[in-house]
N, C-alpha and C positions, 0 to 999 in steps of 0.2 A: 799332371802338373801343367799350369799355365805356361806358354808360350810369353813370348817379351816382344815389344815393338823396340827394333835399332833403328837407327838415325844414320843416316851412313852417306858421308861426304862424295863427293864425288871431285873430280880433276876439273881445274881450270881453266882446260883446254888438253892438248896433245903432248903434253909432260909425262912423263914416267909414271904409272902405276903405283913403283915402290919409293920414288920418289916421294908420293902425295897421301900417303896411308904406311902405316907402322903393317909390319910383317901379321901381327895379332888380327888387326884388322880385314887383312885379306883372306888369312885364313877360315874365321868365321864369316864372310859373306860364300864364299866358297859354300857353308854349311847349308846357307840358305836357301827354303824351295818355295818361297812365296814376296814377292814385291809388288810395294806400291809406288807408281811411277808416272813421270807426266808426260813420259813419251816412250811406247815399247820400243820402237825401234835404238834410239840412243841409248838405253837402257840395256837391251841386248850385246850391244854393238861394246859398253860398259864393260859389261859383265866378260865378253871374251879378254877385254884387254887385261880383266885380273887375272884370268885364267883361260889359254884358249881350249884346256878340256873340257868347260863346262859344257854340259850337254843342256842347252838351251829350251828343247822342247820339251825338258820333264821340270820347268817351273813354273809355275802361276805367275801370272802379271795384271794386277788392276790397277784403270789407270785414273789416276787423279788431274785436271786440267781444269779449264776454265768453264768449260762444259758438264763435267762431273756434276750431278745430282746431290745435293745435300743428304739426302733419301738413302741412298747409296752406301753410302761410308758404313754403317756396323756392320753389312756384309762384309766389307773388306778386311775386319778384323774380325770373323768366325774362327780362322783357322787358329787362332791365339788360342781359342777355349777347349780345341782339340789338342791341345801340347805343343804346337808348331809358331815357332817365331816366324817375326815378319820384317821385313827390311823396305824401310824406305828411304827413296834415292831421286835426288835433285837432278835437273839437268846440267848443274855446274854449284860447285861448292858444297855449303850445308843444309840439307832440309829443314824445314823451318822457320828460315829465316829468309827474308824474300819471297817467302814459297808458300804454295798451297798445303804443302804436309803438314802445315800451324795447324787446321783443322782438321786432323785425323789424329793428332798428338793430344786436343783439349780431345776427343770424346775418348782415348784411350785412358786420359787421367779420370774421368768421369766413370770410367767400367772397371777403374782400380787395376787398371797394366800398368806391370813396370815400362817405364821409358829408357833408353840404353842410347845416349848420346856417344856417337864415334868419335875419334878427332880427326883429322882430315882438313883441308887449307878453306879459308874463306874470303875472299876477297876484299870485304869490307875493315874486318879484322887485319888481316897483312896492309891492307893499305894503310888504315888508319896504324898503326906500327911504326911503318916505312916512311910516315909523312912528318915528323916534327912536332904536332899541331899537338893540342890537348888530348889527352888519352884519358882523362879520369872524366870529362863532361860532354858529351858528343850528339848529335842526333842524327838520324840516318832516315832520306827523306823516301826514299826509293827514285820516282821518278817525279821532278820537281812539275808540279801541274803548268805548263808554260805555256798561256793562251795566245793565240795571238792580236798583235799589236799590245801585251800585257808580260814580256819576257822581261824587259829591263825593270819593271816594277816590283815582278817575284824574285828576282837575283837580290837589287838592292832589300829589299823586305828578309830575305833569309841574310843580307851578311848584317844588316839590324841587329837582328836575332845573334848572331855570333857575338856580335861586338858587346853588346847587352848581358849577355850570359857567359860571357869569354870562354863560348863554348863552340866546340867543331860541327859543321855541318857538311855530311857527307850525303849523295847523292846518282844517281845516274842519268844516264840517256839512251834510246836504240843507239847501236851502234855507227846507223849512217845516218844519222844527228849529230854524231862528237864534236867533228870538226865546228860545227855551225852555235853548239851550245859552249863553246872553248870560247869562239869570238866573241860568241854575248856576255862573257864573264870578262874577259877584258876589258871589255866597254862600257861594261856597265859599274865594274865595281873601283872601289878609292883605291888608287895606286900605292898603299900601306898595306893593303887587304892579303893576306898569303893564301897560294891555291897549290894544290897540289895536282897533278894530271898521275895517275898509276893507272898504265893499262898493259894488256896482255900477262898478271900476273902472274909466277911461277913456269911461264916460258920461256923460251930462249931469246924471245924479243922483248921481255919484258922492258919496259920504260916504266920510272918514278922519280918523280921529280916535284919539289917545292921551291915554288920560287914568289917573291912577292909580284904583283898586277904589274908596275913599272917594269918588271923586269921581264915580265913574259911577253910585254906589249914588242913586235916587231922579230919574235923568235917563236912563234908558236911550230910543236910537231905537228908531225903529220898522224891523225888516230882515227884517220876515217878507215871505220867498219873490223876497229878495233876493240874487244871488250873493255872499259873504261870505268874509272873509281877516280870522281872529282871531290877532293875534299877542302872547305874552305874557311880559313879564320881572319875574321876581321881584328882590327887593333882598333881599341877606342884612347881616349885622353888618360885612363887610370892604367892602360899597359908601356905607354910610351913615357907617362912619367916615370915608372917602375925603371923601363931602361935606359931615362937621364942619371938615375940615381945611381 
């Protein structure tokens, strides 16, 4: 019998194991002796925190990164053909999404493997949740391309985009950027405009918060070298009529 490719979430950060994954969940990685992963050591370091009996050195680990060989990948899923599942695992949240496992997920659908998504927290998701904003029309940019001397033109051109399509644009930054990409959203965008700032999701410091441009101007937190989910909605003339009426 064919093995299965799982999808298998991972924490947010340093929040509880059982907190972030259903009991089913953990049990079945537990079963698991083959992953593909974009960092062993985090990945190790994962796996003790579900369980710290696993005995680490009787699992396969292939690692999927930015350096990874396209060439590569149908090795990684051999052990499918021999009866053995495979568990792939993000460095924070859900594979797939953000991530390089997109490309090990299209050639598994290509070789007729089943797929077995976990559920497990996601960032974008909880954020987008957490924030107010439009939940049925959204786009998620990953990392907004912010050239320089060309940032307040990409800010204003995506809340365009929002206003235009009364739709949510969610986004990130490295971490020791936040603070500096916070400012340039204040400054650049229409003081009607709603942003939302959610970082440190699912931890104990978690901060989320939506507030309109006027009102974050001269209160901004502090998220430098915090994991961070800015999401933002413009308001054009056909939503403010809506709320005269």
């Amino acid at each position: 019998m064919q093995g299965k490719l799982y999808m298998i979430p991972n924490t947010l950060g340093e929040s509880p194991i059982e907190f972030n994954l259903p009991a089913d969940n953990i049990a079945l990685i537990k079963s698991l002796k083959y992953f593909i992963v974009e960092n062993e050591r985090t990945a190790r370091r994962f796996l003790k925190r579900v369980d710290k009996d696993i005995v680490i050195d009787d699992l396969t680990f292939f690692i999927l990164d930015k350096y990874t060989r396209r060439d590569d990948l149908p090795r990684y899923l051999n052990p499918i053909k021999l009866g053995n599942s495979i568990g792939i695992l993000s460095e924070a949240g859900c594979p797939g999404v953000a991530d390089p496992g997109a490309d090990v997920v299209r050639l598994a659908h290509e070789k007729g493997i089943r797929i077995m998504p976990l559920i497990g927290p996601s960032s974008i998701l909880l954020s987008l949740m957490a924030s107010g904003m439009n939940g049925q029309s959204f786009t998620f940019h990953g990392y907004l391309p912010l050239k320089k001397g060309e940032t307040a033109k990409t800010i204003k051109h995506v809340e365009e985009i929002s206003i235009n399509k009364n739709q949510t644009q969610i986004f990130i930054e490295a971490p020791f950027r936040n603070g500096r990409l916070l400012e340039d959203l204040v400054n650049s965008c229409k003081p009607s405009t709603r942003l939302c700032v959610a970082c440190d999701i699912t931890l104990d410091t978690e901060f989320i918060r939506t507030k309109t441009i006027a009102q974050w101007k001269g209160k901004l937190p502090n998220i430098h070298k915090r994991p961070t989910i800015f999401l933002l909605q413009g308001e054009g003339e056909r939503q403010r009529f809506k709320k005269k009426r």
